[in-house]
N, C-alpha and C positions, 0 to 999 in steps of 0.2 A: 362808878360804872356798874352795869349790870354783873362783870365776874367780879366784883368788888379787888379791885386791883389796885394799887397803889404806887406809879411809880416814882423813885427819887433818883435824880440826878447829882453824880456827886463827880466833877472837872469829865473824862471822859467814858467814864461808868453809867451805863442805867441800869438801877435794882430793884427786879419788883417781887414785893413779899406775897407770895402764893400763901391763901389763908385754909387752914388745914380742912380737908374733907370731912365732913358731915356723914353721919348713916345714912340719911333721903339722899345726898347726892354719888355716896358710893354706889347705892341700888339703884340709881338713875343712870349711870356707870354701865354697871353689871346690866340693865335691858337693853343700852345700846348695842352693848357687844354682842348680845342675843342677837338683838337685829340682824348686826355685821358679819353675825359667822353662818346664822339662817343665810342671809344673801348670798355667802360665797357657797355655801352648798347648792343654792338654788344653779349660782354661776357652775360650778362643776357639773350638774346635771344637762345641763344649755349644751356644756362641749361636750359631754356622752354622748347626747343623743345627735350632733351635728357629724360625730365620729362613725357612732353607730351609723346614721343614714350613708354615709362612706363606706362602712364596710357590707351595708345591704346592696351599697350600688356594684360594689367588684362583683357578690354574689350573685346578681342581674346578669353582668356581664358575660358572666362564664371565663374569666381569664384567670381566676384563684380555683384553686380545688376547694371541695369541703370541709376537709380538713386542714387546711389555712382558715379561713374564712373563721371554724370553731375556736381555732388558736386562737385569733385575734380577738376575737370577742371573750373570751376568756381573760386575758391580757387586759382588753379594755375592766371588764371588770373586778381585775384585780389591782389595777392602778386608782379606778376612780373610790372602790373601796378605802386604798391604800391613804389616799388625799381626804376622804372622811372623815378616817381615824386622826389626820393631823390636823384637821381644821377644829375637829371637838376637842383633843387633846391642848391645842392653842389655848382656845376658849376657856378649859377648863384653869389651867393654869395660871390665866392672866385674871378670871372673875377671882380665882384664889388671892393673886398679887392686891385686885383693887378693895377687897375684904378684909384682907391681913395689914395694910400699908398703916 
């Protein structure tokens, strides 16, 4: 098969021997994960700004003071900050695991 897999049946066991990671396919690895953690940032930007337009619309309103409204958007930016740092921190960690393994 194309993952070059190999499995054997033995009475109600199947075992298939995972053939060991290559350099090209570690670092084929490590861009996916780029991919996948670029995308979740992109995703945590999507809900800022969806929050954000939420907190521009109370400001419309007039039923928050100014200072609410500053709070929160502070808040907002300390949380999606916050989720930054753990989605690089992920990343960094796991490109470590798929390098080192």
């Amino acid at each position: 098969s194309e993952m070059k897999l190999s499995p054997a049946v033995s009475s109600d066991i199947i075992r298939i021997a995972l053939p060991a990671l290559t350099q090209e396919r570690r670092l084929d690895f490590v861009k996916l994960l780029k991919q996948k953690s670029e995308s979740a940032k992109i995703m945590l930007r999507q809900a800022r700004q969806d929050i954000k337009d939420k907190i521009d619309a109370l400001k419309e309103s007039k039923t928050v003071s100014e200072d609410e409204i500053h709070r929160l958007l502070e808040e907002l930016d300390k949380v999606t900050a916050d989720f930054n740092l753990k989605i690089e921190e992920m990343a960094r960690k796991k490109e470590s695991e798929i390098m080192d393994f």
